[in-house]
C-alpha positions, 0 to 999 in steps of 0.5 A, spaced: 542 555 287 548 554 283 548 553 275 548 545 275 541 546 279 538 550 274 541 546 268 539 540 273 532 544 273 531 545 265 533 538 264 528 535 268 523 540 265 526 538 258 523 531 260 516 532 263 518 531 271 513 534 274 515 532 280 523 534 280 520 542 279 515 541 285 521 540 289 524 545 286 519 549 287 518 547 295 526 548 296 524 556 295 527 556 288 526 561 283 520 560 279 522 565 273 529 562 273 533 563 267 538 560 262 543 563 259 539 564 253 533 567 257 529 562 257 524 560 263 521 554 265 515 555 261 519 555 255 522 549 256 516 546 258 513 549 251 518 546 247 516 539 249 509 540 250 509 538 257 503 541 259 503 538 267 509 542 267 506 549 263 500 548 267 505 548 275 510 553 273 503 558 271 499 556 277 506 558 282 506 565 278 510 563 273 512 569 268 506 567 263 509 573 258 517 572 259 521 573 253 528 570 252 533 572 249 530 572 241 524 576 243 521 569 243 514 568 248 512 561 251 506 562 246 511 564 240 516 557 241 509 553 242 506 555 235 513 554 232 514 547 234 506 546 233 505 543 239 497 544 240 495 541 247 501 548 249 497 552 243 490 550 246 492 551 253 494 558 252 487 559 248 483 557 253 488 560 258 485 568 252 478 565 253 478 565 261 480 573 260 488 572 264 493 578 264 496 577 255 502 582 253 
């Protein structure tokens, strides 16, 4: 997968299209990629507040404690930019006792 593809990839997840990360996804692209700053799928996710796209990236393995670049967790852009369905999410994701760093 070249760079336009992952850049393609954090657009589209920038935008909430759920369905142009499945098909990431089904055509064996990295579910923990990256961008230049460190940040995953689930950042960008995070960033928008497009639970659909946190939710996808966390059920195929996503890295739920990825830092980027900053030392900044999904959970830490989430509470940043106050985005509560995120916010919410991860204390339910807490209460159901996941993996937390």
């Amino acid at each position: 997968m070249d760079i336009k593809d992952i850049n393609k990839l954090f657009e589209e997840v920038s935008k909430g299209n759920i369905q142009y990360l499945k098909d990431y996804v089904k055509h064996n692209g990295d579910i923990n990629s990256k961008d230049k700053w460190g940040l995953t799928i689930g950042h960008y996710a995070a960033v928008w507040g497009h639970l659909n796209c946190l939710k996808y990236y966390i059920e195929h393995d996503g890295d739920i404690n990825a830092i980027d670049n900053d030392g900044w967790t999904i959970r830490d852009i989430a509470a940043k930019d106050d985005n509560l369905n995120i916010i919410n999410y991860f204390n339910e994701l807490i209460n159901k006792d996941k993996q937390w760093t």
